[in-house]
C-alpha positions in Angstrom: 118.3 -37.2 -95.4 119.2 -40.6 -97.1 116.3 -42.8 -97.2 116.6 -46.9 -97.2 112.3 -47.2 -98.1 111.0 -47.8 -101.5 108.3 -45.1 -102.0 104.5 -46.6 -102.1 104.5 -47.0 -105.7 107.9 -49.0 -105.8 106.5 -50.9 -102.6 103.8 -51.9 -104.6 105.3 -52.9 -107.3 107.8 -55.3 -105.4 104.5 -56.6 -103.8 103.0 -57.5 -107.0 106.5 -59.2 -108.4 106.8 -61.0 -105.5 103.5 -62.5 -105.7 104.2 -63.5 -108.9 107.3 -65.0 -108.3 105.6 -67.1 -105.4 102.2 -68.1 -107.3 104.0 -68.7 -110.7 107.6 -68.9 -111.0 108.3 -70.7 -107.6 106.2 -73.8 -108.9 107.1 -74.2 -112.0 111.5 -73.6 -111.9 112.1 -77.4 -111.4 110.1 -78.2 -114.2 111.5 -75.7 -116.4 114.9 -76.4 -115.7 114.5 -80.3 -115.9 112.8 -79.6 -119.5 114.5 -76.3 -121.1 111.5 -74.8 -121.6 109.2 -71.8 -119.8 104.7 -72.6 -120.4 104.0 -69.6 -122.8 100.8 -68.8 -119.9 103.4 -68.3 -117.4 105.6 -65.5 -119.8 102.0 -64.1 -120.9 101.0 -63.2 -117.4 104.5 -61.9 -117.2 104.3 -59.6 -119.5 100.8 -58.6 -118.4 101.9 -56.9 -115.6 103.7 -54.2 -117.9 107.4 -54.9 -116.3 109.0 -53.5 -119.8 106.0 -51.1 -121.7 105.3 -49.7 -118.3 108.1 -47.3 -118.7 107.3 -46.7 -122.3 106.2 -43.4 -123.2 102.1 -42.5 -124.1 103.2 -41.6 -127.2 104.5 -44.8 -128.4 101.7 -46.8 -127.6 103.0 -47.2 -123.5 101.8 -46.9 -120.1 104.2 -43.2 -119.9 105.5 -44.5 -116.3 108.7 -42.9 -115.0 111.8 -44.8 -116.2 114.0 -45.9 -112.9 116.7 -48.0 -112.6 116.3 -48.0 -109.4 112.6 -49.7 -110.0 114.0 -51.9 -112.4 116.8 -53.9 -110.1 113.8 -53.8 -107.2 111.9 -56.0 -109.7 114.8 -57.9 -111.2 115.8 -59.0 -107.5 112.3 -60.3 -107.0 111.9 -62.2 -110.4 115.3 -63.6 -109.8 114.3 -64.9 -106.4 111.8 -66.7 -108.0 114.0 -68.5 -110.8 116.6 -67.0 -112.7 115.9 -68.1 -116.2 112.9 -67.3 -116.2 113.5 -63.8 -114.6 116.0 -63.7 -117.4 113.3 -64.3 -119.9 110.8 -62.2 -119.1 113.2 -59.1 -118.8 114.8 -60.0 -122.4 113.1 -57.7 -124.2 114.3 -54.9 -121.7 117.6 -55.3 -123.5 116.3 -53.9 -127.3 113.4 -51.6 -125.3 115.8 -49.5 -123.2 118.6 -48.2 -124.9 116.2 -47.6 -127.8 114.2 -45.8 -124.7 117.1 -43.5 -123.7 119.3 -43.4 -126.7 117.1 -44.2 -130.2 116.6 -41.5 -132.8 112.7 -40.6 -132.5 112.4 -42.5 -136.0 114.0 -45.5 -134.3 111.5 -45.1 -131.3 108.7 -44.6 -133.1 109.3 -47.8 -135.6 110.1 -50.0 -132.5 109.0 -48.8 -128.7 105.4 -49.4 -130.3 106.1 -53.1 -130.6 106.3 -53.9 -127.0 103.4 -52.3 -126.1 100.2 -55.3 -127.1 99.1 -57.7 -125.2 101.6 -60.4 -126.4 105.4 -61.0 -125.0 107.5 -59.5 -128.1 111.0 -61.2 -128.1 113.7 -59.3 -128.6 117.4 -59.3 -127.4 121.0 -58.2 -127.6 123.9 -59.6 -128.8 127.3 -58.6 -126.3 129.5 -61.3 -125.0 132.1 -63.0 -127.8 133.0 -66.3 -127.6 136.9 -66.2 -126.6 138.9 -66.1 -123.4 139.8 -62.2 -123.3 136.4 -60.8 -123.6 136.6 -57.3 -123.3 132.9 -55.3 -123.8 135.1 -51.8 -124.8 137.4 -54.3 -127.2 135.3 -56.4 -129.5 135.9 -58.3 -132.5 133.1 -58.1 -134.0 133.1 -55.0 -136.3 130.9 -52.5 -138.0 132.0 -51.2 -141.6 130.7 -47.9 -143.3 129.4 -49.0 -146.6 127.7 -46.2 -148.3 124.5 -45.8 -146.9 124.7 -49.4 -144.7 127.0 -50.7 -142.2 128.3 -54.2 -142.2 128.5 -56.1 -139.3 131.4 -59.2 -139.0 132.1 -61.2 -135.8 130.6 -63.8 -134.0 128.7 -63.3 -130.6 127.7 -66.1 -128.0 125.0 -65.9 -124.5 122.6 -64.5 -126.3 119.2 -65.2 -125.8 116.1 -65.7 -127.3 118.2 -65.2 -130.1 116.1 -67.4 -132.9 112.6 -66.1 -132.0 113.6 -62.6 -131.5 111.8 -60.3 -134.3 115.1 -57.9 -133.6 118.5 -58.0 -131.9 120.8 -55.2 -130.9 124.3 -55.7 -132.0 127.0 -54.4 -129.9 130.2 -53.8 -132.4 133.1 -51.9 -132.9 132.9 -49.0 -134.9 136.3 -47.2 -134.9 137.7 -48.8 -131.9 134.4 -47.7 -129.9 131.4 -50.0 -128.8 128.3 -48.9 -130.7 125.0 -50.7 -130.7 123.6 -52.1 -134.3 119.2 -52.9 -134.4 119.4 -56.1 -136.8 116.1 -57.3 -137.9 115.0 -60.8 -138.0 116.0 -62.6 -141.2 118.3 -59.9 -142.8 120.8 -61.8 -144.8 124.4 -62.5 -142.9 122.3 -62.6 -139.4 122.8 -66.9 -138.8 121.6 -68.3 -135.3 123.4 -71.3 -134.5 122.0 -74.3 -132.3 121.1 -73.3 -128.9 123.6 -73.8 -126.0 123.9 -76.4 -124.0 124.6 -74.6 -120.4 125.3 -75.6 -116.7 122.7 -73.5 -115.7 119.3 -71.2 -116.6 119.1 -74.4 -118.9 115.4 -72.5 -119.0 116.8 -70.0 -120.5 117.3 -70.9 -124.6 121.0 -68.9 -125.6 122.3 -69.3 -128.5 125.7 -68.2 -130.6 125.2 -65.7 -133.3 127.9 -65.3 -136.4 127.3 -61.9 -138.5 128.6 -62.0 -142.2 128.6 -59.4 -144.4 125.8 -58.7 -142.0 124.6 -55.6 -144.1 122.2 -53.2 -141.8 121.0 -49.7 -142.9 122.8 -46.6 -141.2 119.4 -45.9 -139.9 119.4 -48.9 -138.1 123.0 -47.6 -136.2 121.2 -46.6 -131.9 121.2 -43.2 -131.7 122.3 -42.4 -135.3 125.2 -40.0 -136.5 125.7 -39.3 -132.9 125.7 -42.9 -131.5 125.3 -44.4 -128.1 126.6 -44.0 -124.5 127.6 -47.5 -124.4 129.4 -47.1 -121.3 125.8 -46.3 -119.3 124.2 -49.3 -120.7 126.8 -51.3 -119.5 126.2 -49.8 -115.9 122.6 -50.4 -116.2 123.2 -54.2 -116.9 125.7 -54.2 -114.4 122.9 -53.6 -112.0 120.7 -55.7 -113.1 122.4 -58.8 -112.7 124.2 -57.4 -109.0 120.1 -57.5 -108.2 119.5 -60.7 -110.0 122.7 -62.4 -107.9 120.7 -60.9 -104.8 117.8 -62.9 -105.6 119.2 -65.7 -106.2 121.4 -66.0 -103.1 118.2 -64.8 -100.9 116.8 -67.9 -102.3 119.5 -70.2 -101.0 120.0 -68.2 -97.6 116.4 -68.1 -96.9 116.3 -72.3 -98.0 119.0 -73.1 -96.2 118.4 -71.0 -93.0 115.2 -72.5 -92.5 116.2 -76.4 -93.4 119.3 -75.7 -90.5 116.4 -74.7 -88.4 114.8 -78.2 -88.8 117.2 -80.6 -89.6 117.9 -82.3 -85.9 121.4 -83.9 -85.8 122.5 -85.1 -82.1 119.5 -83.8 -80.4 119.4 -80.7 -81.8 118.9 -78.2 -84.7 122.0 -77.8 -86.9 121.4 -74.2 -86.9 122.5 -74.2 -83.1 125.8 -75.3 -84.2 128.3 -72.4 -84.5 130.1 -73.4 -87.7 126.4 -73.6 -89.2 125.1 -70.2 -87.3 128.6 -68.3 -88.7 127.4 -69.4 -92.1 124.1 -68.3 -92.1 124.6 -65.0 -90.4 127.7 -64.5 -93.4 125.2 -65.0 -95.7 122.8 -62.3 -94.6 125.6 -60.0 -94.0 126.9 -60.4 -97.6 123.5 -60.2 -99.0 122.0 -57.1 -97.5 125.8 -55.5 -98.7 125.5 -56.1 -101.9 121.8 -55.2 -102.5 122.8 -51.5 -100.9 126.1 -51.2 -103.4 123.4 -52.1 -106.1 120.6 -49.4 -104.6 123.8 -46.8 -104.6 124.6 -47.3 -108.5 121.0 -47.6 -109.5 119.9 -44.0 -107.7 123.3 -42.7 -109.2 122.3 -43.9 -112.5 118.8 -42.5 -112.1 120.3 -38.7 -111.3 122.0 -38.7 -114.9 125.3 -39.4 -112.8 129.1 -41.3 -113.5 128.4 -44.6 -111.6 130.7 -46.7 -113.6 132.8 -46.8 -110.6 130.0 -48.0 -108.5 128.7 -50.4 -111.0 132.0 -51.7 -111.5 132.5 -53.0 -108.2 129.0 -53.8 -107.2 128.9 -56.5 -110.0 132.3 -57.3 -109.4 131.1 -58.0 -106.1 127.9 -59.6 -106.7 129.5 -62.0 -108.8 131.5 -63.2 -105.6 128.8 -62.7 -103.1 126.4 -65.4 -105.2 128.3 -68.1 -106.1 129.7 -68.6 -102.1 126.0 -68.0 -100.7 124.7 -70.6 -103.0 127.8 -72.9 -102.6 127.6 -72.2 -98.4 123.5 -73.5 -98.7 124.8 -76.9 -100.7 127.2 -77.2 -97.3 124.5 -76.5 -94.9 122.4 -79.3 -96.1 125.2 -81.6 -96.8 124.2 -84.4 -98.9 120.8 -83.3 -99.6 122.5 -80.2 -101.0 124.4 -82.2 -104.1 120.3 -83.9 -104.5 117.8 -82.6 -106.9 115.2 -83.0 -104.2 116.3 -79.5 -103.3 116.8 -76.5 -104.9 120.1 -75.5 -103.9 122.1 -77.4 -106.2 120.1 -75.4 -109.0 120.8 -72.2 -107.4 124.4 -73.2 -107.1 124.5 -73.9 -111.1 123.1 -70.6 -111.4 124.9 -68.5 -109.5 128.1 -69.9 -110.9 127.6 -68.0 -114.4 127.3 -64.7 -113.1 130.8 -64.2 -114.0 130.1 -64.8 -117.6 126.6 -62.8 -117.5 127.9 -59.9 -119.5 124.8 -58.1 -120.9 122.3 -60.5 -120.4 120.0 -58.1 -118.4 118.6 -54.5 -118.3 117.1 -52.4 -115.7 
């Protein structure tokens, strides 16, 4: 029988994000997005509560907890309600640890998984999206030669965050007309990190545009070795995680919005009495709840070792749609105080606007 309740562990977990997201994240967004910058304390405490070692194996230095994508977009949905930068900051590392996780050699395990596992956020990142109007993930232009006993790495890669802290980055490239993933360390020679970008929203968020030249790595450092990557899987697994992150993010604005139209008196009465507001708001909810079960569907596909590229597909498709008309209906329900930085619906709006362009900027 097809059950819609997380089981107590996953309950308890979405407790404790959400907690966190209310005592931490919720305080500080405004801040964070007016300066470009997330307190250290705030990422620290983060990464305390073991949100990427958790699912580390014992035997590289982690907490041996079951990997589940289906956990994973439970907590991203909570972290993104509380601010999506910084949700998208916290879970960078998840974009390195987790196809290392599932498809690393064991010497590429053993040499990396360790790192996550102190007491200290580790940055680390990966390196998708390509700065031109066609971008295609299964069609880059960014390349991977054979050179002996190295591969070189050409191309130029934008979106990509954390990018000039990050002790390692995972370069997606094509090898042979097929998308394989590249670990490049921090400071090998061709690896240059531009300035960081200047964006319309998760300005909390520090991307940046990477150029590889003659970027020389050794074959070692190619995921999964001789036999490569399922690159198609990640892709689904970030697919989720950002349908869950657009979740959060428009339960932010419906929840803000429903409660100001509860409030706001116009004419002798609540503007949430009116239908044209009511419609809205119930739209909202509707939309919402839809899309988080398309993303629960993929996720628990993904989880049984199942094709869900289908499902993925359409969820994030979706998602991307669903986010950027809740946020842009909770500017219209509190008119001019919408377009205001006095509330956050204008940020959410901002944010929810570059879903579209997310492309492998989260894991679960």
């Amino acid at each position: 029988m097809i059950s819609f309740n997380p089981t107590e562990e996953q309950q308890m977990i979405v407790n404790m994000v959400k907690q966190f997201a209310t005592d931490e994240m919720r305080k500080i967004y405004r801040e964070c997005d007016e300066g470009g910058e997330i307190p250290q304390r705030v990422i620290d405490t983060a990464w305390g509560l073991g949100l990427v070692s958790s699912c580390i194996p014992e035997a590289y230095g982690g907490a041996g907890g079951e990997r589940s994508v289906l956990t994973g977009t439970l907590i991203a949905e909570e972290l993104a309600w509380g601010d999506l930068a910084i949700a998208m900051h916290i879970l960078c590392p998840s974009l390195f640890v987790l196809p290392i996780l599932e498809m690393g050699t064991e010497e590429q395990k053993k040499k990396y998984l360790p790192l996550f596992c102190g007491d200290k956020f580790t940055p680390a990142t990966a390196a998708l999206i390509e700065p031109r109007f066609n971008f295609d993930p299964n069609e880059l232009l960014t390349t991977a030669r054979r050179d002996g006993n190295s591969y070189l790495l050409n191309g130029e890669k934008c979106y990509v965050p954390l990018a000039a802290e990050a002790e390692a980055i995972l370069v997606y490239a094509a090898e042979n007309g097929q998308t394989q993933g590249f670990i490049v360390e921090k400071g090998m020679p061709g690896l240059e990190i531009k300035e960081r970008e200047k964006n319309m929203g998760i300005k909390a968020l520090a991307t940046y545009e990477v150029a590889l030249k003659d970027c020389r790595v050794p074959k070692e450092n190619r995921l999964g070795g001789d036999g490569g990557c399922d690159f198609n899987r990640l892709l689904n697994c970030s697919r989720v995680a950002l349908a869950a992150m657009a979740v959060g993010v428009a339960r932010a604005a419906f929840e803000y919005s429903r409660d100001y139209a509860k409030t706001r008196v116009a004419f002798g009465e609540p503007i949430a009495s009116r239908q044209a507001i009511a419609f809205m708001i119930a739209e909202m909810a509707i939309e919402i709840d839809a899309t988080r079960l398309m993303a629960w569907e993929a996720a628990w596909l993904l989880d049984k070792k199942q094709e869900a590229t289908r499902e993925s597909s359409l969820v994030k498709i979706y998602a991307d749609d669903m986010v950027l008309t809740t946020t842009d209906r909770g500017v219209q329900i509190l008119g001019g105080h919408g377009y205001i930085r006095e509330h956050p619906v204008e940020l959410w709006f901002r944010n929810g606007r570059g879903f579209a362009t997310f492309d492998g900027m989260a894991m679960v």
